[in-house]
Structure formats: structure tokens, C-alpha cells
C-alpha positions in Angstrom: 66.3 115.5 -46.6 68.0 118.5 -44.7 71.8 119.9 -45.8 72.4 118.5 -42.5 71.9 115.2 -42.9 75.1 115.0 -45.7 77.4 117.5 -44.5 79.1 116.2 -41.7 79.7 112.7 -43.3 80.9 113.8 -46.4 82.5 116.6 -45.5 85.3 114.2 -43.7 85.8 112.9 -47.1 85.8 116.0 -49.2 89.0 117.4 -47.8 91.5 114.6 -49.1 89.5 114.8 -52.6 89.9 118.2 -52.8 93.5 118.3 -51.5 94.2 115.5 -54.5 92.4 118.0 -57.2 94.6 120.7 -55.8 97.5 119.1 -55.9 97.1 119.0 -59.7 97.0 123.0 -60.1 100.1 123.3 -57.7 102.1 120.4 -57.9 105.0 122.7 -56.1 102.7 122.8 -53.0 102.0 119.2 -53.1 104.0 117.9 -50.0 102.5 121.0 -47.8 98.8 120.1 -49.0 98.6 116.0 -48.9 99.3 114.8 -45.3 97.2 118.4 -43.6 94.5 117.7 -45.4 94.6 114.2 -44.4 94.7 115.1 -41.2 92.1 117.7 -41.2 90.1 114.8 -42.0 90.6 112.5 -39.1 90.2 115.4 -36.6 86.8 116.5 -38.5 85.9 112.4 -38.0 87.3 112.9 -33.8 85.3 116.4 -33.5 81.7 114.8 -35.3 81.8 111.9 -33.1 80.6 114.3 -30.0 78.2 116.0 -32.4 74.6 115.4 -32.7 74.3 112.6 -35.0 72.1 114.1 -38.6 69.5 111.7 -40.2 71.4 109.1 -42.6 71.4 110.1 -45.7 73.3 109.6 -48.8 76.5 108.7 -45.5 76.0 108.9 -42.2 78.7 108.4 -38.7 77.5 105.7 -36.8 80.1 103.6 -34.8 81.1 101.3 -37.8 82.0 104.2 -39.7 83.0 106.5 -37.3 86.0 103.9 -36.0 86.9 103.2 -40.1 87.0 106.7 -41.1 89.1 107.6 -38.1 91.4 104.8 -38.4 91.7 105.5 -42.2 92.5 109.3 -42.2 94.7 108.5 -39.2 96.7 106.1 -41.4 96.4 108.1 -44.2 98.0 111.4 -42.9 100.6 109.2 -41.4 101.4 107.5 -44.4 101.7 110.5 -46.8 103.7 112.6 -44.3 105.8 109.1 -45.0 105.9 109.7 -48.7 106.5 113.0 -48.4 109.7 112.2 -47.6 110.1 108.8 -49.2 110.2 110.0 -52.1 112.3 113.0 -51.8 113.5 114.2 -55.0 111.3 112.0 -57.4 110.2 113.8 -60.4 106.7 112.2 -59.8 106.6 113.2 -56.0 103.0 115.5 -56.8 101.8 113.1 -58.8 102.0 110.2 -56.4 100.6 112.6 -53.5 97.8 113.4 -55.5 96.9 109.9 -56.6 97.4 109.3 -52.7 95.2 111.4 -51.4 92.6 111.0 -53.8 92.5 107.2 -52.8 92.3 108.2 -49.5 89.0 110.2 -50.2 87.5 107.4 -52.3 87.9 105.0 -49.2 86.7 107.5 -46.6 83.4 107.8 -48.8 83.1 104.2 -48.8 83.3 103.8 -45.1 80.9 106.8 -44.5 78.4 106.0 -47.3 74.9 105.0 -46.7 73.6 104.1 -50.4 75.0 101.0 -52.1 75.8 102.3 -55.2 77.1 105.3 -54.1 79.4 103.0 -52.0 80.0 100.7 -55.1 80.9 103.6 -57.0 83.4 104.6 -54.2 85.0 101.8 -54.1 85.8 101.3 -58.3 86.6 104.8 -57.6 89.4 103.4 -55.0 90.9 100.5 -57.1 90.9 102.7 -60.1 93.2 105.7 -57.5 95.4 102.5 -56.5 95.9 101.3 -60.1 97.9 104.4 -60.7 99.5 103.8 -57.5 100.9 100.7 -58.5 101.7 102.2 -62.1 104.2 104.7 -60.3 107.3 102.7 -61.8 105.8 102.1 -64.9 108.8 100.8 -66.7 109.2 97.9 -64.1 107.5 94.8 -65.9 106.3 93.3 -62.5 104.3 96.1 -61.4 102.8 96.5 -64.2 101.6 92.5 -64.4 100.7 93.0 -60.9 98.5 96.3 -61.7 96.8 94.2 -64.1 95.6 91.3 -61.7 94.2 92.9 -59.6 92.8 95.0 -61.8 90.6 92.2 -62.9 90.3 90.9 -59.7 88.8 94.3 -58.8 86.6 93.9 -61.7 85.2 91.1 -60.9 84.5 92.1 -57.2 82.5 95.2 -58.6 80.5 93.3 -61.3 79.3 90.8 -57.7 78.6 93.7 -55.8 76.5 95.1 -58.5 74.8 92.6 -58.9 74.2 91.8 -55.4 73.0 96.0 -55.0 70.7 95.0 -57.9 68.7 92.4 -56.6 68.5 94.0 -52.9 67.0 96.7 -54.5 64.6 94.6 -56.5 63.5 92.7 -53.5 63.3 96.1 -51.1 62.9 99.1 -52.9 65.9 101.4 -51.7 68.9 101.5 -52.2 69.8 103.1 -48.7 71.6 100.4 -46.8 69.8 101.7 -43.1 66.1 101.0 -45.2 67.5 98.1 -46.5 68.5 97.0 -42.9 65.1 97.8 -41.3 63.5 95.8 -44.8 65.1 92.9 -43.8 64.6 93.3 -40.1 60.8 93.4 -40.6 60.9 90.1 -42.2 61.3 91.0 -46.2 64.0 88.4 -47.4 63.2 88.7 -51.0 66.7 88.6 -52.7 68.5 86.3 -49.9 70.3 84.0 -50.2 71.4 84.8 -53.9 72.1 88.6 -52.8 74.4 87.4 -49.9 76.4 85.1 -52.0 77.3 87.9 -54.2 78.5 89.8 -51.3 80.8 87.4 -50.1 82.3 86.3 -53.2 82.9 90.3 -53.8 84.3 90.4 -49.8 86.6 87.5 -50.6 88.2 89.1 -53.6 88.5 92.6 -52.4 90.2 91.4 -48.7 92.8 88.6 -51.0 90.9 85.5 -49.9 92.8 82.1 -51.0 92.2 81.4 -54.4 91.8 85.7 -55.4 94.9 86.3 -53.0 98.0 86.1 -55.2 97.6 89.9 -56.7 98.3 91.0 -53.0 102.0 89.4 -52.8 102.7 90.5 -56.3 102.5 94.6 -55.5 105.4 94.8 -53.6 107.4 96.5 -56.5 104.9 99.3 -55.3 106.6 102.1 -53.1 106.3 101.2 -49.4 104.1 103.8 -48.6 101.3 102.3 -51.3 101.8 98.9 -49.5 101.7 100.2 -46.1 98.0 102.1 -46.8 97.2 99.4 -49.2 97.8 96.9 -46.5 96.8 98.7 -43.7 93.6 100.8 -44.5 92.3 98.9 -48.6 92.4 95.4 -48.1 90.5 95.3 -45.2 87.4 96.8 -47.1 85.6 92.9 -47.4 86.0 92.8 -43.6 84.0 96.3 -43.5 81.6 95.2 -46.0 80.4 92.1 -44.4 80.3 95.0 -41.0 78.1 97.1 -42.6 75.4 94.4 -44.3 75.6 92.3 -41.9 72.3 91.8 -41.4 72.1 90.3 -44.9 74.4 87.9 -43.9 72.3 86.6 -40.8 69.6 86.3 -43.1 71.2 83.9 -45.1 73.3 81.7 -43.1 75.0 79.7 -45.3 77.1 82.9 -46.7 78.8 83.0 -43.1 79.5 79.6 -43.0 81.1 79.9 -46.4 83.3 83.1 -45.4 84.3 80.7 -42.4 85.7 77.8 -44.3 87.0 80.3 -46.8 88.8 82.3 -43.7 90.3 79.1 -42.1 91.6 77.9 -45.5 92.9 81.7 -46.3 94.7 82.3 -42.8 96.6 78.8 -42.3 97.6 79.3 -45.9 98.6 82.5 -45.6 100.2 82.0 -42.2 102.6 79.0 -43.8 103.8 80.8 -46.7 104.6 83.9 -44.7 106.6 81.5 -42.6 108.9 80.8 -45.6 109.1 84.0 -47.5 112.7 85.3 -47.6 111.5 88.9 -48.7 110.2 90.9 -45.8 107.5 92.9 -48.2 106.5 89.4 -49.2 106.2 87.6 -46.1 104.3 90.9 -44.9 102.0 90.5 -48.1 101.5 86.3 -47.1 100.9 88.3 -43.2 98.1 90.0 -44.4 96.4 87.6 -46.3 96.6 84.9 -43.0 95.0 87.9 -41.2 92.3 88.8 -43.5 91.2 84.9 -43.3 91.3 85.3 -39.3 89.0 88.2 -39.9 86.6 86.4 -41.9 86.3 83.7 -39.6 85.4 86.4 -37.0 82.8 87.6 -39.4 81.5 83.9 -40.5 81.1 83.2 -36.8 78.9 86.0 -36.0 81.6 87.9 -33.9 81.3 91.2 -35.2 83.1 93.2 -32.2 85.8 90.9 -32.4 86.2 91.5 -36.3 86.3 95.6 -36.1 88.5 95.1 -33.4 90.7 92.7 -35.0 90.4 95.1 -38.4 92.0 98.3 -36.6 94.6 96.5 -34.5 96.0 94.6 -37.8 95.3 97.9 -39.9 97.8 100.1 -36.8 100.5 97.1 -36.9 100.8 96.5 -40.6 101.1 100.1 -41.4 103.6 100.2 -38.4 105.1 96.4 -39.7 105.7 98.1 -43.8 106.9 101.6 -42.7 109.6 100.3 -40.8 110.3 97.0 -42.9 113.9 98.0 -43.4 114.8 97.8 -39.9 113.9 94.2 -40.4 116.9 93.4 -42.7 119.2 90.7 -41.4 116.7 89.6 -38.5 116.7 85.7 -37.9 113.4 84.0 -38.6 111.9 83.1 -36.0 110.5 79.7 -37.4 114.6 78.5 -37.8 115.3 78.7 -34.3 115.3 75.1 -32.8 111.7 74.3 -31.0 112.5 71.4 -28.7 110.2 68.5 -27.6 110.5 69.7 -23.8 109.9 73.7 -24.5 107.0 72.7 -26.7 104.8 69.8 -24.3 105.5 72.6 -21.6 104.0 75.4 -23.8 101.1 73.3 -24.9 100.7 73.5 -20.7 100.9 76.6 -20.0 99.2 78.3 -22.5 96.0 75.9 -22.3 96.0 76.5 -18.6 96.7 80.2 -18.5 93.6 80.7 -21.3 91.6 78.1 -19.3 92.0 80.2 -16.1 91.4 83.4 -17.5 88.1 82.1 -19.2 87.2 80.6 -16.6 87.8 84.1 -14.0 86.1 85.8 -16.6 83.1 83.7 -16.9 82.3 83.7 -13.0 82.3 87.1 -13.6 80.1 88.1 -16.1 76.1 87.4 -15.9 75.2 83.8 -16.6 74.1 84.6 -19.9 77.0 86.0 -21.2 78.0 84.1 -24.6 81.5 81.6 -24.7 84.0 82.3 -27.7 85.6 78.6 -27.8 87.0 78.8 -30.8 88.9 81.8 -30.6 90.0 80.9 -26.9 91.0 78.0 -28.4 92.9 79.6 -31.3 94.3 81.9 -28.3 95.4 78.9 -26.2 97.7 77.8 -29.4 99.1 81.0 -29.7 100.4 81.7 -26.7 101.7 78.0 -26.4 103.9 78.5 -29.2 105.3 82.0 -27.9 106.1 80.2 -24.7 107.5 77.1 -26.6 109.9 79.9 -28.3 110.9 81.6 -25.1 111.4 78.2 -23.6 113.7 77.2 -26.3 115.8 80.5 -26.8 117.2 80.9 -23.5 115.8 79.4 -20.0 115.9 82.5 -18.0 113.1 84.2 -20.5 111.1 81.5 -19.3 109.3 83.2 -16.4 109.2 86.6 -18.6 107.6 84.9 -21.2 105.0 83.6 -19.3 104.3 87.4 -17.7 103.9 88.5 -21.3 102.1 85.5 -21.8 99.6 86.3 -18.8 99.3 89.9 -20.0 98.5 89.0 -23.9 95.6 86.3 -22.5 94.2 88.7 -20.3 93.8 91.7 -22.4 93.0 89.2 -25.5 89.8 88.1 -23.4 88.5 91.3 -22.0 89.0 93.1 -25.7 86.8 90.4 -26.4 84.2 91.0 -24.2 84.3 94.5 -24.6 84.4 94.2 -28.1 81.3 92.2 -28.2 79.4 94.5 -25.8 80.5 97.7 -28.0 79.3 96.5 -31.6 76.8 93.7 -30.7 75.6 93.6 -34.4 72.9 91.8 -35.1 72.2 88.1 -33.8 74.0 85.6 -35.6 72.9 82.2 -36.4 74.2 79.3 -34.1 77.1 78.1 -35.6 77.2 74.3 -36.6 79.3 71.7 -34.9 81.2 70.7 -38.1 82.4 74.4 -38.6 83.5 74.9 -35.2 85.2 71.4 -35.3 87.4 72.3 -39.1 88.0 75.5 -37.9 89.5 74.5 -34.7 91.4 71.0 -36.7 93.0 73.6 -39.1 94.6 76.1 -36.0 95.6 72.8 -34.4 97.6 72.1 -37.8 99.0 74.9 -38.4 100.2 75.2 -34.9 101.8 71.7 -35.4 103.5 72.6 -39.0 104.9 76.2 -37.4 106.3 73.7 -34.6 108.0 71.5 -36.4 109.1 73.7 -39.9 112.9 74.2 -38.4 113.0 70.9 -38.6 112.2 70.5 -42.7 115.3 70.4 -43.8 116.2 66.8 -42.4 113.5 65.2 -44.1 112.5 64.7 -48.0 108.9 65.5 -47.4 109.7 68.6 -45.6 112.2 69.7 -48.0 109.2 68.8 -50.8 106.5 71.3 -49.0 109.4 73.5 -47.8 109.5 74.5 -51.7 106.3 74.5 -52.3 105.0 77.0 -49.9 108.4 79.1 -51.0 106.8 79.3 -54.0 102.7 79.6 -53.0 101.7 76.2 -53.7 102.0 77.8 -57.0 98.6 79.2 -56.9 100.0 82.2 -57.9 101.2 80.6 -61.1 98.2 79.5 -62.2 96.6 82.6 -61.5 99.2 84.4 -63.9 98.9 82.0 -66.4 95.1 82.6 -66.8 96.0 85.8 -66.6 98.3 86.1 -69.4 95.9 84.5 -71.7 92.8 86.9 -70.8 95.1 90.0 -71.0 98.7 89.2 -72.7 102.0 90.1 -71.5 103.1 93.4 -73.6 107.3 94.2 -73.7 108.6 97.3 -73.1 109.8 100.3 -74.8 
């Protein structure tokens, strides 16, 4: 193995590392250190990307990695520049850059790495960098509860993934995750289904899948900027995992399926909470949750364009969504303006047709061959009803612009599809089984019937009932804290 083959990977991680070690002998310097080096980063990713590609190694840039650790440094510079001035004239201003940017290395080596444990290591190295992150207020009793959860979620996520690296490594011989692909490409399964399993339970807790989700919505006493890069370029990491081993995953089946049902459940939970959240950080939390789910589903299903795609667009509007959160204040929900019986039968119509016609041009289109995404144009067809049922019902003369948004949203939400597909084709997935396609469909078509009728809750005793409890989680949360307090006790403050 040539010098070649680990410089140009690692070297896009190295700068934020060094930039957080630095930090720490010149804390005066800090602001004028953090963000540039951030940046530094995500133009070394841009400039390698038109490079000759080096022999994997201990990391490599292929176009997985490439997108993540452009995405991540871009997020990252953008988000300490933020703190930079965020947190103007706080005595722990260096501190918080350094911890920052030293997180920010830790998950640029884990999207660039090419060995599982190194990877593995990467990441405890990332929750560890966060944990401090979420310590910045230490005196504030929920952040400190809140550090805790998830440090033992994160735990617990680590142990799998260990485990998991163990026994691909017992069954293959490497622990390079391009051998390990070309392993299991050959044929060699030994390790599956067991290995996959291990995976996905460590995915689901990493990326806050419903029941390991309430640590998430409990961070918020974290400075914004932690939220918006914890939100925006952390949680995503199970999505990125089941990415880069996804040919572990088509070997065993019945883990997709899994991070399916677990998806659906995750993202129509998610999305009713977030509906009744008064807290804008918290209904943002409950946002990111719903769309974490989405992604799995993506992943479960076999659509692995779709899912980066989906990961990068959520990653650019929650950061967006968190850094300007204040703006927010004094906003009217959405779900309490009136939806009316008329404005919703005739957005039922119009989106179904408008998706229908657009799949349809599409189809005729492309080559005969080319595969059909029902369920998300289906999932696409209930979105869009329920914008046009809200444009209906605010004022009639939006009508005809909602529908041109409405036109414009299908249209580019099918071709990113197709492109996305043809882009990162991944490996073939296994034909998904009726009954999945079936719940996961059942569940959209619930949720879109709950978001339509929610402003009307409060004239009914049953609504009132599950008004309250998603207010308050379906008290998942509670029970999480609970067991959480008797594994690792509550200690007062000084």
C-alpha cells in the first residue's frame, strides 16, 4: 500500500482534527481557526473529486463518500462560522469551537473510512466529541440527563456494530469493507444474517429510530449550533451505514424488511408529534426523527439513490430549518388552520392525478425496463394532496398557484428519482414483498388522514385524549427516562 492510497482521503479529515488540537494551544485564535479549516476541508473534498481516484485503503473517495464528506464539511464550516458568533462573549467560546471541530473530523473519517473498525472507532470517537457538546451548560439539569441517554444509547449502538465487525471478519477475513464487499459478492455469506441484524439495530439507534428516539428531542437545551450539525450532518450516520454495507443488507433480506417496518413506524410517529409540539427546537427534533424513518424505508426498499438524495436534501434544510429557528417565533401552525371537506376531496384529486400524469409521462419515456417506485409515488401523491387541500382552504385565489407549485414539486420529485436511481444504483435489492409495500402504504394513508383532520381534535373527547398524548410522546420518552434513571441515577447539583 502506496502513501497515496491514504492521503487524499484522510487528509480531508485531518484539517478539522488538527484545527480542534490547535484550538487548545491558542484558544485566543479560536474563532479565526475553526470555520477555515472547516472549509479548507470541503474544498480539499470538491478539488479530489476531479483527481485520479488512489487504491482504497485504510479510506477511500468514491461517490458515497465523496457526496457525505462534502455535504458534511460544507455544513460544518457553515455552522461554526454560526457559533462563532452565537456565542459571542461566552467564556467557553474556544472550548466549544474546539469540541466542534474536532467532531467534525471524527465524522469526516467515518464517511471516508474504508476499514470497519477504523470506522467504528470514528464514530465512538464522534458521540464521545458531542457528549461534550451537549455538556456545554453543564449546570442545566436537562442537558445533562439528556447527555447521559444518549450516551448509552450510543453505547449500545457501538457494542452492535462491534459485534457485527466481528463476525464479518470471522466469516471473510478482512476487515476492509471494499474486500468484504467483493467477499460477499463472490458468494461467501458466512456471518449473514446474524451480521446484518447487528447492523441495523446499531443504524436504528444511531439515526433515533422509534423506540431509541427520545434522546434526540431531549438535546435541545444544547446551543443551536450543536443541534443544527447534530441534526443536520450526526443523525443521519444509520442512513450512511446501511449506504456503505449495503451489500450486507441484500444478502440478508429480512434486515431491509425490518429497517422498513421500523422506518414507517418511526416517520408517522415522528411526523404526529412534530405536528403538536409547541417548542419549535422540539417539533424540529420530532421533524427529524419522521425523516430519518422516511430514509429507512428508502434504504429497506432497496432505493439507495433515493436515500443519499433524501439524506443531503434533509441534512441542507434542517441545518437551514435550526439556524434560523427564531424567525419562527409567533408563526401559526399550520395543522390549526381549518382543512375543509371540499378543499380536501379536491386535493385528494389533484394531487393523485398530477403524480399519476407525471408517472405516467415519465414512464413512456424511459426504456421499458426501467423500474416503478409505487410506494413513494404514492407517498408523493398524499403529499402534495394535502399542500393543495391547505392552499385550497386558506384563501381561493392561491388555488391555481398552489397547484403550479404543486406541478413543479411532482415533477422535480420524479426526475430526482430517476436520476437518483441511475447515479448510485447500489447493489440489487431483493423484490420487496406485498405485505410491506401494502403497511407501508396503509400507514402514509393514516397519517395523511390524522394531519387532515387534527384541527379538528379539540371538538371531540377522543381527539382531545390523543391530542395529549402525542403532546407528550405517547410517553415513550417517559419510559425511556425511567429505565434510565434506574441504570444511571439522577445526581443534584452543586
Amino acid at each position: 500500500m502506496h502513501a497515496s492510497d491514504l492521503l487524499h482521503p484522510l487528509i480531508i479529515a485531518s484539517l478539522p482534527l488538527a484545527a480542534g488540537l490547535v484550538i487548545r494551544l491558542f484558544p485566543s485564535k479560536a474563532s479565526r481557526i475553526a470555520a477555515p479549516a472547516a472549509a479548507a476541508a470541503a474544498v480539499t473534498a470538491l478539488l479530489l473529486t476531479f483527481l485520479p481516484k488512489a487504491t482504497p485503503g485504510l479510506a477511500r473517495l468514491d461517490l458515497l463518500a465523496t457526496t457525505m464528506a462534502l455535504l458534511v464539511a460544507s455544513l460544518g464550516a457553515v455552522v461554526l462560522r454560526f457559533a462563532t458568533r452565537y456565542l459571542d462573549g461566552d467564556p467557553g467560546l474556544s472550548r466549544f469551537l474546539s469540541w466542534m471541530s474536532l467532531t467534525l473530523g471524527s465524522v469526516l473519517t467515518v464517511v471516508t473510512s474504508n476499514h470497519l473498525l477504523l470506522m467504528i472507532g470514528a464514530w465512538t470517537a464522534t458521540s464521545l466529541c458531542l457528549h461534550r457538546l451537549l455538556l456545554h451548560h453543564p449546570d442545566r439539569s436537562g442537558a445533562v440527563f439528556a447527555a447521559r441517554k444518549k450516551f448509552v444509547f450510543s453505547r449500545l449502538a457501538e457494542v452492535s456494530l462491534l459485534t457485527a465487525a466481528i463476525l464479518l471478519h470471522n466469516g471473510h477475513g478482512t476487515w476492509r469493507i471494499d474486500e468484504l464487499v467483493s467477499s460477499i459478492a463472490s458468494g461467501n455469506h458466512a456471518g449473514l444474517p446474524a451480521a446484518a441484524f447487528l447492523l441495523a439495530f446499531g443504524a436504528m439507534l444511531k439515526s433515533a429510530q422509534f423506540p431509541f428516539h427520545s434522546w434526540l428531542p431531549d438535546t435541545m437545551d444544547t446551543p443551536t449550533p450543536v443541534s443544527a450539525f447534530m441534526h443536520a450532518g450526526i443523525i443521519n450516520a444509520g442512513g450512511f451505514l446501511v449506504l456503505r454495507l449495503a451489500p450486507v443488507f441484500t444478502a440478508a433480506p429480512s434486515a431491509l424488511w425490518l429497517l422498513a417496518v421500523v422506518g414507517t413506524v418511526t416517520a408517522v410517529f415522528g411526523a404526529i408529534v412534530m405536528l403538536v409540539q409547541p417548542g419549535v427546537k422540539r417539533s424540529l427534533a420530532f421533524s427529524t426523527i419522521a425523516q430519518m424513518g422516511f430514509m429507512m424505508i428508502q434504504c429497506g426498499l432497496g432505493a439507495w439513490g433515493l436515500a443519499l438524495l433524501h439524506l443531503v436534501a434533509h441534512s441542507l434544510y434542517k441545518a437551514h430549518a435550526f439556524l434560523r429557528a427564531g424567525s419562527t417565533i409567533g408563526a401559526v401552525p399550520r395543522a390549526a388552520i381549518p382543512l375543509t371537506t371540499p378543499s380536501l376531496a379536491l386535493g385528494i384529486a389533484a394531487g393523485v392525478a398530477l403524480v399519476a400524469a407525471i408517472a405516467t409521462g415519465l414512464h413512456a419515456a424511459l426504456p421499458a425496463n426501467s423500474p416503478s417506485p409505487p410506494v413513494f409515488l404514492s407517498i408523493l401523491a398524499l403529499g402534495l394532496s394535502y399542500g393543495i387541500a391547505r392552499s385550497w382552504s386558506g384563501h381561493r385565489r392561491n388555488l391555481f398557484p398552489g397547484l403550479a407549485a404543486a406541478t413543479g414539486i411532482a415533477s422535480l420529485a420524479v426526475a430526482l428519482h430517476t436520476v437518483a436511481g441511475s447515479v448510485m444504483a447500489g447493489p440489487a435489492a431483493p423484490a420487496v414483498p406485498a405485505w410491506l409495500s401494502i403497511f407501508v402504504a396503509l400507514s402514509f394513508i393514516g397519517l395523511f388522514l390524522f394531519q387532515s383532520l387534527l384541527w379538528r381534535a379539540s371538538a371531540h373527547p377522543l381527539g382531545r385524549f390523543l391530542y395529549v398524548q402525542a403532546l407528550n410522546g405517547f410517553y415513550i420518552g417517559t419510559i425511556a427516562n425511567r429505565l434510565l434513571n434506574r441504570l444511571w441515577p439522577r445526581q443534584p447539583l452543586a
